[in-house]
DORO-686626 format. One record per residue: x, z, y of N, C-alpha, C, CB in turn; residue in three letters. Coordinates in Angstrom, 3 decimals. Atoms other than C-alpha are relative to their C-alpha. Glycine has a CB too. Example, Ala and Ser with C-alpha at 12.3 -4.5 7.8 and 13.67 -1.06 7.14 Angstrom:
2
    n_east      n_up   n_north   ca_east     ca_up  ca_north    c_east      c_up   c_north   cb_east     cb_up  cb_north  baro
     0.890     0.000    -1.190    12.300     7.800    -4.500     0.900     0.000     1.200    -0.992     1.246     0.027   ALA
    -0.820    -0.060    -1.190    13.670     7.140    -1.060    -0.770     0.730     1.090     0.414    -1.415     0.462   SER
END
This chain:
184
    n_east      n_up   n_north   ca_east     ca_up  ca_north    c_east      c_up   c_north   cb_east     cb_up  cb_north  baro
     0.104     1.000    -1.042   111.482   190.144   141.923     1.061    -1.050    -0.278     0.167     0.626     1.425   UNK
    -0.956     1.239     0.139   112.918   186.716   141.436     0.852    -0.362     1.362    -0.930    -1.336    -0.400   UNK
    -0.540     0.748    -1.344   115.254   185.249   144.410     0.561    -0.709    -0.632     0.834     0.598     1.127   UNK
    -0.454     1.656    -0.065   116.285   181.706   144.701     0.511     0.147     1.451    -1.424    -1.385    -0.215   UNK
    -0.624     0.132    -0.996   119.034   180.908   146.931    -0.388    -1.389     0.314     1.347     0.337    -0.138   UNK
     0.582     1.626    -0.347   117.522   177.652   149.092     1.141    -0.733     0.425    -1.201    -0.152     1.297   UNK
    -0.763     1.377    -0.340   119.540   174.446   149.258    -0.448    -1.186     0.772     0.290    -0.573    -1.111   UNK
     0.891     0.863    -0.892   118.921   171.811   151.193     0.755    -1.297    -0.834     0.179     0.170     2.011   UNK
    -0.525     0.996     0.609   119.392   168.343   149.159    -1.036    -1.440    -0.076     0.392     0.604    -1.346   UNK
     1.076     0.980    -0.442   117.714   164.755   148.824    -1.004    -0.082    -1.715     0.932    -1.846     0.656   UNK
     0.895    -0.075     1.172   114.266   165.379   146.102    -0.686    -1.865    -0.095    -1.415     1.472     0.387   UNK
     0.519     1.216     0.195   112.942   162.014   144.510    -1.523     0.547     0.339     0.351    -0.712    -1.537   UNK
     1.023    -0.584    -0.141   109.343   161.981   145.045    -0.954    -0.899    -0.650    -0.212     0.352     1.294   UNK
     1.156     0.860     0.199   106.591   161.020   142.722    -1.514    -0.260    -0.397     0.330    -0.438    -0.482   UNK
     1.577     0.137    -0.287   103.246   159.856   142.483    -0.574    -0.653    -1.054    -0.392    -0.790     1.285   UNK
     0.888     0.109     1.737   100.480   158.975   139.726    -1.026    -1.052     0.780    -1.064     1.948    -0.930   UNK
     0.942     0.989    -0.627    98.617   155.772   140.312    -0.593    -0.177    -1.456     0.689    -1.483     0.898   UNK
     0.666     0.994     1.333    95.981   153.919   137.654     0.238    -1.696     0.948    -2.373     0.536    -0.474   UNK
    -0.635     1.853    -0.030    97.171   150.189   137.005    -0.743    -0.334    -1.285     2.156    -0.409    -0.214   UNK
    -0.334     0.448     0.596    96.710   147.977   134.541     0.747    -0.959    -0.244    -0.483     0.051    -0.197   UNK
    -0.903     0.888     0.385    98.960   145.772   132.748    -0.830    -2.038    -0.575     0.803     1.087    -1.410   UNK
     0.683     1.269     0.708    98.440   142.080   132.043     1.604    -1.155    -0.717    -1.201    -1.042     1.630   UNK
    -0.695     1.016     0.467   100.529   139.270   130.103     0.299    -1.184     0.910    -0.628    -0.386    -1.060   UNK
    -0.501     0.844    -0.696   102.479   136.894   131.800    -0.881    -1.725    -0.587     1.751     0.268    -0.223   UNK
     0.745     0.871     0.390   100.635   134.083   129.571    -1.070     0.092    -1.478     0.925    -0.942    -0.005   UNK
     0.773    -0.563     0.771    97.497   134.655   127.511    -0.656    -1.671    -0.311    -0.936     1.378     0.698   UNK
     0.315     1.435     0.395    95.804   131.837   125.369    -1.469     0.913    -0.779     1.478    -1.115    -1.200   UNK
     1.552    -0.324     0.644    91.888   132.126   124.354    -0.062    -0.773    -1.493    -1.420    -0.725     1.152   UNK
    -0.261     0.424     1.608    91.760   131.306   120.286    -1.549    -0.072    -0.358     1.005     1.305    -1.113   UNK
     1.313     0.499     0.119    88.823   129.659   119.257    -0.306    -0.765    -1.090    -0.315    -0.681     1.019   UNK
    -0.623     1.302     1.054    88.548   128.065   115.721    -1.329    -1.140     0.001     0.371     0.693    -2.021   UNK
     0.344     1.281    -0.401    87.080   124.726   115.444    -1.167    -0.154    -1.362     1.489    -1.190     0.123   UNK
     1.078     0.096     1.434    85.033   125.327   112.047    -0.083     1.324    -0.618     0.574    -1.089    -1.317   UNK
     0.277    -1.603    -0.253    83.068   128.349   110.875     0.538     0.230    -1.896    -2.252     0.560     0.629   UNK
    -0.395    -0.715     1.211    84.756   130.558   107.855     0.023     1.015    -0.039     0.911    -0.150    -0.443   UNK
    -0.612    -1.562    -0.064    85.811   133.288   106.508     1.631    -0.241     0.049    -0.481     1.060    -1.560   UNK
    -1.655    -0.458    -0.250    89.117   134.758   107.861     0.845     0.727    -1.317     0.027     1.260     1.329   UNK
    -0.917    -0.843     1.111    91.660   135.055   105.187     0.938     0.421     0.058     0.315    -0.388    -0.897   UNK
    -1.154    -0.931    -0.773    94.853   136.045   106.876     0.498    -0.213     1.071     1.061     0.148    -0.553   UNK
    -0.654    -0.231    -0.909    96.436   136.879   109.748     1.188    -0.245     0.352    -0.093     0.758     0.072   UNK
    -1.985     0.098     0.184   100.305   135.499   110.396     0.367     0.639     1.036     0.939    -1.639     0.096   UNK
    -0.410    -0.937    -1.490   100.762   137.434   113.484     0.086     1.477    -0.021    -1.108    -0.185     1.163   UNK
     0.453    -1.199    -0.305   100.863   140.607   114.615    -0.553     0.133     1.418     1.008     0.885    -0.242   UNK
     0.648    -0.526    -1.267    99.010   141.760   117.872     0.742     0.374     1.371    -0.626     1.162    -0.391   UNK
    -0.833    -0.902    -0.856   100.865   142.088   120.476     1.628    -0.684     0.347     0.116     1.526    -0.889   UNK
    -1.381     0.758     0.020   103.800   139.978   119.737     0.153    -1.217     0.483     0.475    -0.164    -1.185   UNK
     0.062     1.538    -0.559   104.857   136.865   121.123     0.256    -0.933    -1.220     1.222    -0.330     1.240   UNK
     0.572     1.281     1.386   104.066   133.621   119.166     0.663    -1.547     0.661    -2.427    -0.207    -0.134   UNK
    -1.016     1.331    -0.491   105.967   130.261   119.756    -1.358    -0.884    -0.193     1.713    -0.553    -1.194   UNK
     0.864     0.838     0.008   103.965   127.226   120.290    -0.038    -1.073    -1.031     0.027    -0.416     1.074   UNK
    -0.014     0.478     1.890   102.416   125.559   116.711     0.269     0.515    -0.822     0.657    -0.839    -0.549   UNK
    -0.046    -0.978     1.318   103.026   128.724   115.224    -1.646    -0.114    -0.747     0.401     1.902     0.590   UNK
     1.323    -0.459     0.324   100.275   129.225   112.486    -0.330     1.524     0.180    -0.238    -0.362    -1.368   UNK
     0.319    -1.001     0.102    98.197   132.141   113.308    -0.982     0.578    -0.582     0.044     0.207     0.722   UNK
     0.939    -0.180     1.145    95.153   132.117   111.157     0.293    -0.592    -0.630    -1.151    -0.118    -0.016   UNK
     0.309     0.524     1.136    93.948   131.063   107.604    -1.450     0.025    -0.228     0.695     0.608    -0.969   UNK
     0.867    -0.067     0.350    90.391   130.161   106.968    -0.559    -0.452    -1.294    -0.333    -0.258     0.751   UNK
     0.073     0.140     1.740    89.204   130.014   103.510    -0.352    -1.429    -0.119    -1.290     1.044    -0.893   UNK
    -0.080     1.155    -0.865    89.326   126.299   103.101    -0.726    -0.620    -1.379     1.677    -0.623     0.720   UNK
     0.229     0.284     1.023    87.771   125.850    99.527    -1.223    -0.282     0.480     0.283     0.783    -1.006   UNK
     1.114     1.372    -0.409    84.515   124.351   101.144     0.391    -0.899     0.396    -0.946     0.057     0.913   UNK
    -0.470     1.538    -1.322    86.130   121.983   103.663     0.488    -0.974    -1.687     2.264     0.491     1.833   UNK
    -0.759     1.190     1.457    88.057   120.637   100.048    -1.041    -0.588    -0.685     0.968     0.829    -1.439   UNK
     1.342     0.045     1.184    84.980   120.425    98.171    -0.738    -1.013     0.645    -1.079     1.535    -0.249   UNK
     1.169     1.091    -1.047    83.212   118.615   101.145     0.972    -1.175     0.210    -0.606     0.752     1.898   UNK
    -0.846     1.020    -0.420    86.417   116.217   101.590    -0.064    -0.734    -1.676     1.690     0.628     0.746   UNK
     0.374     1.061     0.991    86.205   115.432    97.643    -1.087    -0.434     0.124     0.047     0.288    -1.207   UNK
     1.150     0.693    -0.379    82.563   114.877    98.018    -0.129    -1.349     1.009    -0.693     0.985     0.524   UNK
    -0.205     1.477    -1.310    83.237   112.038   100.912     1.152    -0.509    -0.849     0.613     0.416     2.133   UNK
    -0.900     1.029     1.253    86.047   110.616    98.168    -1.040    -0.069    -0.550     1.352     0.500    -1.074   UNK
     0.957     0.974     1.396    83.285   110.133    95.512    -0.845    -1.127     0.855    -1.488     1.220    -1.106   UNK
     1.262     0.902    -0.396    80.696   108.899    98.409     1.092    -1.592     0.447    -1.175     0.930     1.728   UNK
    -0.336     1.004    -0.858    83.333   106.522    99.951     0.255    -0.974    -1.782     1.582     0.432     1.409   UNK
    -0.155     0.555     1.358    84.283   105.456    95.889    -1.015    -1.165    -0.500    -0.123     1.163    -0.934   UNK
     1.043     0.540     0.696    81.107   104.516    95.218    -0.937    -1.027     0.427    -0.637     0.887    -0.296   UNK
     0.931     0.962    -0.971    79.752   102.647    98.376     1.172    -0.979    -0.303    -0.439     0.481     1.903   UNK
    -0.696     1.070     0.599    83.104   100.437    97.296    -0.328    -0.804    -1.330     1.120     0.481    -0.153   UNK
    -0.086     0.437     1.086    82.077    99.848    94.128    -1.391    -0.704     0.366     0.263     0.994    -1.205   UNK
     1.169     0.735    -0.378    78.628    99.112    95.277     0.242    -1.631     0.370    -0.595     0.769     1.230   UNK
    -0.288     1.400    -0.756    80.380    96.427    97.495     0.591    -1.049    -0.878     1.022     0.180     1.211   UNK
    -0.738     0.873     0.675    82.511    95.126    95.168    -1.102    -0.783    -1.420     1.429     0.971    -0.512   UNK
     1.518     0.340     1.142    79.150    94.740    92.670    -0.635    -1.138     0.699    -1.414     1.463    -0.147   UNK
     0.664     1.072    -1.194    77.285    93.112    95.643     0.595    -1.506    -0.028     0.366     0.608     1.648   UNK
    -0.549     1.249    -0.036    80.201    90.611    96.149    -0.063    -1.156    -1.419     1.403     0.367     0.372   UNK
     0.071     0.405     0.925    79.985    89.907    92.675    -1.076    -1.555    -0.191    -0.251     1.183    -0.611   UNK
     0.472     0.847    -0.271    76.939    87.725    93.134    -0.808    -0.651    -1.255     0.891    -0.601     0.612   UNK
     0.286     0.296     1.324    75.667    87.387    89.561    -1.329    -0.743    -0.180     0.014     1.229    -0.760   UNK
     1.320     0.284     0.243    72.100    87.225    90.169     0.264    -1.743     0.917    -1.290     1.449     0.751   UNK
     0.261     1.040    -0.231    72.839    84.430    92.453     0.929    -1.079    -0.604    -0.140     0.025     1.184   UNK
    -0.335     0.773     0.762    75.007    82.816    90.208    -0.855    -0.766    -1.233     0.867     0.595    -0.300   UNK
     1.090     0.410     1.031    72.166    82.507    87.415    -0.777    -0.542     0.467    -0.636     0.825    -0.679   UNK
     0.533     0.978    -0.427    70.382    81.018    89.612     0.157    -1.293     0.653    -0.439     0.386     0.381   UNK
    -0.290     1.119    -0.315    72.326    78.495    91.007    -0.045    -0.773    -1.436     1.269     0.015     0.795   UNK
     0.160     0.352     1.496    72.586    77.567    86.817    -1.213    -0.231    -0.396     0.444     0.946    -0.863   UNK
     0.989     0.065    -0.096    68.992    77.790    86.775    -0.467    -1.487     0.614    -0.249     1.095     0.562   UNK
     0.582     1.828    -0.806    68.362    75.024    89.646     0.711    -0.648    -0.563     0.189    -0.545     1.741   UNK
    -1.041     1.439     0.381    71.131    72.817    88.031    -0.900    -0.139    -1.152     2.013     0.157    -0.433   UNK
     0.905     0.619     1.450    69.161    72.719    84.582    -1.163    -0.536     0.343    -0.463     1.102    -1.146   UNK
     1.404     0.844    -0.708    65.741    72.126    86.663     0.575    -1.174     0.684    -0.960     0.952     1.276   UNK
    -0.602     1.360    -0.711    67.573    69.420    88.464     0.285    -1.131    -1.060     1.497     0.330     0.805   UNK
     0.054     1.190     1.483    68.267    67.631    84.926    -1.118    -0.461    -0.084     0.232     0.536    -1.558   UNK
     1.292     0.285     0.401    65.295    67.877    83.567    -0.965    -1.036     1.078    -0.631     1.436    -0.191   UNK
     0.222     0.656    -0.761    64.031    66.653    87.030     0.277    -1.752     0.052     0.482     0.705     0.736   UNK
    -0.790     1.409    -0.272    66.574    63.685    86.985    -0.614    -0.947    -1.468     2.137     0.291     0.007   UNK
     0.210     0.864     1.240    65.445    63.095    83.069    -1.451    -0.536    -0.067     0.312     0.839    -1.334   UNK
     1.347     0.048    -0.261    61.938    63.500    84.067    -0.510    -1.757     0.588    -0.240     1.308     1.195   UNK
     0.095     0.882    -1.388    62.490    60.619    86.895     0.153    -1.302    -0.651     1.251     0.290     1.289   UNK
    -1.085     1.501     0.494    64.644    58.013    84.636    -1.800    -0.477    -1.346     2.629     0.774    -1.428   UNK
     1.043     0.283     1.072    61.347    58.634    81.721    -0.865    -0.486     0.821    -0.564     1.142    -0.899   UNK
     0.917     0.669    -0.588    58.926    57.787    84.282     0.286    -1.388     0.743    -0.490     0.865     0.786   UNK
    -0.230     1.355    -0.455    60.807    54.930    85.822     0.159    -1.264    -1.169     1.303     0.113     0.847   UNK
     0.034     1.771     1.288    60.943    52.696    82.194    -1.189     0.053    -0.095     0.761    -0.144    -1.909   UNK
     1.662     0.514     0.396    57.001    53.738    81.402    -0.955    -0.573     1.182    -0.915     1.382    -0.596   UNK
     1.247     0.270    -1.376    55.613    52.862    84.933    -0.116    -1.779    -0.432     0.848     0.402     2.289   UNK
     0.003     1.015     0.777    56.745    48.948    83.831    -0.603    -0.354    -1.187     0.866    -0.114    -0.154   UNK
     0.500     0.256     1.545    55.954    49.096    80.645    -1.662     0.582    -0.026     1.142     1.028    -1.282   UNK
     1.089    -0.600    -0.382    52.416    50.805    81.978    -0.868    -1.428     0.331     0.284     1.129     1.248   UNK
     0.739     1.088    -0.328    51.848    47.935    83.708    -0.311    -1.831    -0.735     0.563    -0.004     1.174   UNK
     0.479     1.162     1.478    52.292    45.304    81.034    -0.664     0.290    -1.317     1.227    -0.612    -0.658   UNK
     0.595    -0.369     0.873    49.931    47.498    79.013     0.799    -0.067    -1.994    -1.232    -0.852     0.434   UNK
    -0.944    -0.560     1.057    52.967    48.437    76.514     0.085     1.057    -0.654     0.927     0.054     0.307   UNK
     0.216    -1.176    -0.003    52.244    51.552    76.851    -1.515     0.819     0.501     1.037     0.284     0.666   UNK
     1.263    -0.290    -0.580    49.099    53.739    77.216    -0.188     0.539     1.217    -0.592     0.704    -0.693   UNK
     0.061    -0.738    -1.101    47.564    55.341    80.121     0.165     1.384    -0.428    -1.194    -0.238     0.736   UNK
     0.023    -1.382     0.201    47.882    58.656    78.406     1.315    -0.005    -0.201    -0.885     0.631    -1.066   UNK
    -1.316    -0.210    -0.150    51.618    58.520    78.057     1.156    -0.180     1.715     0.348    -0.996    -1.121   UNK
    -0.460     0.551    -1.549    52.094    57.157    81.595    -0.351     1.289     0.984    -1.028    -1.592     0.581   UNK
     0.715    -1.600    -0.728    49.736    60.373    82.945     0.821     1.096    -0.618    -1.891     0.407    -0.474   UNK
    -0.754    -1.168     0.105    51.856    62.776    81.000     1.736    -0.099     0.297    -0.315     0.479    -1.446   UNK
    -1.031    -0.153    -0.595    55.327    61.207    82.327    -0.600     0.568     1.721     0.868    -1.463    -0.198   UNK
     0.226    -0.384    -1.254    53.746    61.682    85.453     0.473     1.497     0.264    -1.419    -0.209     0.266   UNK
     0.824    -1.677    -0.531    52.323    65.324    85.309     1.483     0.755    -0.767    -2.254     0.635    -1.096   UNK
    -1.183    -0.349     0.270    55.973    65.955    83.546     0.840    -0.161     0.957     0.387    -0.507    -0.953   UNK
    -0.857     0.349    -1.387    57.995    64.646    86.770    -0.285     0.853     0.353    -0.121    -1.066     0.965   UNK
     0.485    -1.028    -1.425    55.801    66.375    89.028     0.085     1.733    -0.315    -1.950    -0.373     0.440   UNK
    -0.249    -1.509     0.322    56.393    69.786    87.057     1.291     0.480     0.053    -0.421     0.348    -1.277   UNK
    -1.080    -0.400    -0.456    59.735    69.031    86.892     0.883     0.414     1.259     0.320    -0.557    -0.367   UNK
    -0.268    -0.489    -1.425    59.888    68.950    90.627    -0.502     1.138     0.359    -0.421    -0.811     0.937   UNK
     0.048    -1.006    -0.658    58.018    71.910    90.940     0.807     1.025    -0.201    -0.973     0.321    -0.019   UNK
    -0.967    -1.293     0.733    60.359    73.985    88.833     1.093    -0.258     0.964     0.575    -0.136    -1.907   UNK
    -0.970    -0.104    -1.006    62.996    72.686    90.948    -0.062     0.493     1.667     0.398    -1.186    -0.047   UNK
     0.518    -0.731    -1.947    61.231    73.651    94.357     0.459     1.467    -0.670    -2.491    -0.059     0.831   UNK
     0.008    -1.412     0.320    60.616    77.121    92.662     1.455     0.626     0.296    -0.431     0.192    -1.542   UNK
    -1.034    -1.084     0.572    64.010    77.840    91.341     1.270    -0.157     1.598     0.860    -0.686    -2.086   UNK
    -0.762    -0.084    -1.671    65.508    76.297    95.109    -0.441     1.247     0.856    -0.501    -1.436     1.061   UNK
     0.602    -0.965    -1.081    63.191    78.789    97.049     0.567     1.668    -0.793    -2.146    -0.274     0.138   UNK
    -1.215    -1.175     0.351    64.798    81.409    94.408     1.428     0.454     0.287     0.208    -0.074    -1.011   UNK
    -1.577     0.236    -0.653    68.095    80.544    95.235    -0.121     0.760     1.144     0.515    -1.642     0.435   UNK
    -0.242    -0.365    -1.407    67.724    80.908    98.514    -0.836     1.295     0.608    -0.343    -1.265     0.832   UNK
     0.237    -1.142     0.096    65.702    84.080    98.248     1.259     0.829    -0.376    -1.018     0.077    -0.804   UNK
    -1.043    -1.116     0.112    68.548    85.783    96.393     1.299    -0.390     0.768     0.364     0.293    -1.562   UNK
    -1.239    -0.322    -1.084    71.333    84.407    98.819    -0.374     1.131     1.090     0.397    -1.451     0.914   UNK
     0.230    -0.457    -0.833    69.699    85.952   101.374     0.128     1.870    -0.579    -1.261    -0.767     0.502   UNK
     0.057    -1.037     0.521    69.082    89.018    99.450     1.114     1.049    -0.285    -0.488    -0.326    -0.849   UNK
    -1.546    -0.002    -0.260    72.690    89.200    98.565     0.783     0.271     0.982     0.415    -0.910    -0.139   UNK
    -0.154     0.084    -1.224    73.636    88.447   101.833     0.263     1.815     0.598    -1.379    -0.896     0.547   UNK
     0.314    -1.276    -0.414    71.843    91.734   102.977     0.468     1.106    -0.778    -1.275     0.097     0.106   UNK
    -0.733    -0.916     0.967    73.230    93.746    99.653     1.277     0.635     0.555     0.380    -0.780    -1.259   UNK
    -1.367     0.468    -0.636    76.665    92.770   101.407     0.259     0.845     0.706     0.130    -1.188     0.724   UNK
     0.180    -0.921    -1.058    76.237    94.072   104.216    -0.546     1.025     0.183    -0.339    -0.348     0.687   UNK
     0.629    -1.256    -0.146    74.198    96.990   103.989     1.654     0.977    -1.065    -2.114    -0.065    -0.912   UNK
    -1.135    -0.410     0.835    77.142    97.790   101.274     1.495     0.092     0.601     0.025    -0.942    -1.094   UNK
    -0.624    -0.305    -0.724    79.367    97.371   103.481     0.338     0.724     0.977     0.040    -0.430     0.087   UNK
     0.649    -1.043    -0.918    77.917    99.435   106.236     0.244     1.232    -0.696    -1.583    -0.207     0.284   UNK
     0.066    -1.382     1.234    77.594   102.406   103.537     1.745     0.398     0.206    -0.530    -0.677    -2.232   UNK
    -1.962    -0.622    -0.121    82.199   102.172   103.305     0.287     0.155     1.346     1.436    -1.250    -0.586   UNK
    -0.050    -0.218    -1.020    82.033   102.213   106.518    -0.021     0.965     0.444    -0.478    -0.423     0.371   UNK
     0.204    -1.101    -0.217    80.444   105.249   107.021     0.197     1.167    -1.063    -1.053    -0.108     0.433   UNK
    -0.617    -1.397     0.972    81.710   106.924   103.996     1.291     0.338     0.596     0.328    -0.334    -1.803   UNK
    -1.059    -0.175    -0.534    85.205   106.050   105.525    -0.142     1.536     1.177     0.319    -1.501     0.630   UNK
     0.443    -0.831    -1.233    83.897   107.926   108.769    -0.426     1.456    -0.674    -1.394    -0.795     0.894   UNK
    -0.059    -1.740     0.764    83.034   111.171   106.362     0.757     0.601    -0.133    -0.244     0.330    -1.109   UNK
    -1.123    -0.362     0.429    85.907   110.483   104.965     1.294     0.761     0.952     0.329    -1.152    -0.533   UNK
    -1.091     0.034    -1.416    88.240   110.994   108.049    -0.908     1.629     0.687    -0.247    -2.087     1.450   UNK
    -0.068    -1.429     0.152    86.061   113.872   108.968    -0.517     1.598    -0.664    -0.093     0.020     0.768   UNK
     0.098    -1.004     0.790    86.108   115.785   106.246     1.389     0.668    -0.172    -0.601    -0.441    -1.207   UNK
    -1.260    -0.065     0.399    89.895   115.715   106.425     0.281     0.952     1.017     0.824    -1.290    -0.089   UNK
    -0.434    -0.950    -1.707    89.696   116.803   110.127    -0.448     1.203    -0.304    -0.876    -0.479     1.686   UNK
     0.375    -1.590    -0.169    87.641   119.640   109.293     1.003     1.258    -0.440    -1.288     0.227    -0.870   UNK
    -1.137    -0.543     1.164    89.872   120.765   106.339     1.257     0.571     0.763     0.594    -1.358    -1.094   UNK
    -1.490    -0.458    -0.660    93.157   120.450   108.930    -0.048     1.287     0.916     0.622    -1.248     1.009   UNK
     0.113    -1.081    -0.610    91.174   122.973   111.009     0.043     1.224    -0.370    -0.755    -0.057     0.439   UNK
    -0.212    -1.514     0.641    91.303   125.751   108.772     1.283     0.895     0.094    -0.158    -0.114    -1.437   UNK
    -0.753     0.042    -0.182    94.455   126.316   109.530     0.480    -0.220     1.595     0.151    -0.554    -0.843   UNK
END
């Protein structure tokens, strides 16, 4: 038989509850472009300062897609800088200036035989082919004007559509960079 001598003294007293625990400040992580996860800088559980890095997403597409928007933005420049160039409508402003001679030489040959036409100095068959020579020379000069001003216009629109293009390569460009910074 056991005996215990009883005391009289002050017993703590305790009790079994269910709780849970929560974090004083919790942040939802959400990345901004889809990869694969390549490492982890954290551990679980630990506290993290603010602008710590805590992922790595494999970032060798985003690069690949940011050079790709360097070649496209490269090339819509070069386009532009081709465009500005203006070549075609340079050959043709050179074009109307030589039809404009010929025109002017055309004009000066028919203005001595029209005189000399009429004091039967000259035949009617040389007088009919300064003619039908003027009047060709003017048409070449209509022609090569309505060319002209076909390829300004043309140009014009080269310009600008070429321009439009760096524009929106820029705009690739910028976010292809953003994507890239998100990997991280």
């Amino acid at each position: 038989v056991v005996v215990v001598e009883v005391a009289q003294r002050t017993v703590p007293i305790y009790s079994e509850f269910v709780g849970q625990t929560r974090a004083n400040e919790t942040v939802e992580l959400r990345a901004r472009v889809e990869g694969i996860l390549e490492k982890i800088h954290f551990k679980e559980g630990t506290p993290v300062r603010k602008g710590a890095l805590l992922f790595s997403i494999d970032q060798r597409s985003f690069a690949a897609a940011l050079q790709s928007a360097k070649a496209i933005l490269a090339k819509a420049e070069s386009d532009l800088a081709q465009a500005r160039q203006r070549t075609d409508v340079l050959q043709a402003q050179a074009e109307l200036a030589d039809a404009q001679a010929v025109l002017s030489k055309t004009d000066q040959d028919l203005a001595r035989i029209r005189p000399l036409a009429r004091e039967k100095a000259v035949t009617e068959l040389e007088l009919d082919a300064a003619v039908a020579a003027q009047k060709s020379a003017q048409a070449t000069v209509d022609a090569r004007n309505a060319n002209l001003t076909n390829l300004e216009a043309a140009v014009k629109y080269t310009i600008e559509r070429a321009a439009a293009e760096v524009l929106a390569a820029k705009a690739r460009l910028t976010q292809a960079e953003l994507e890239l910074s998100y990997c991280n």
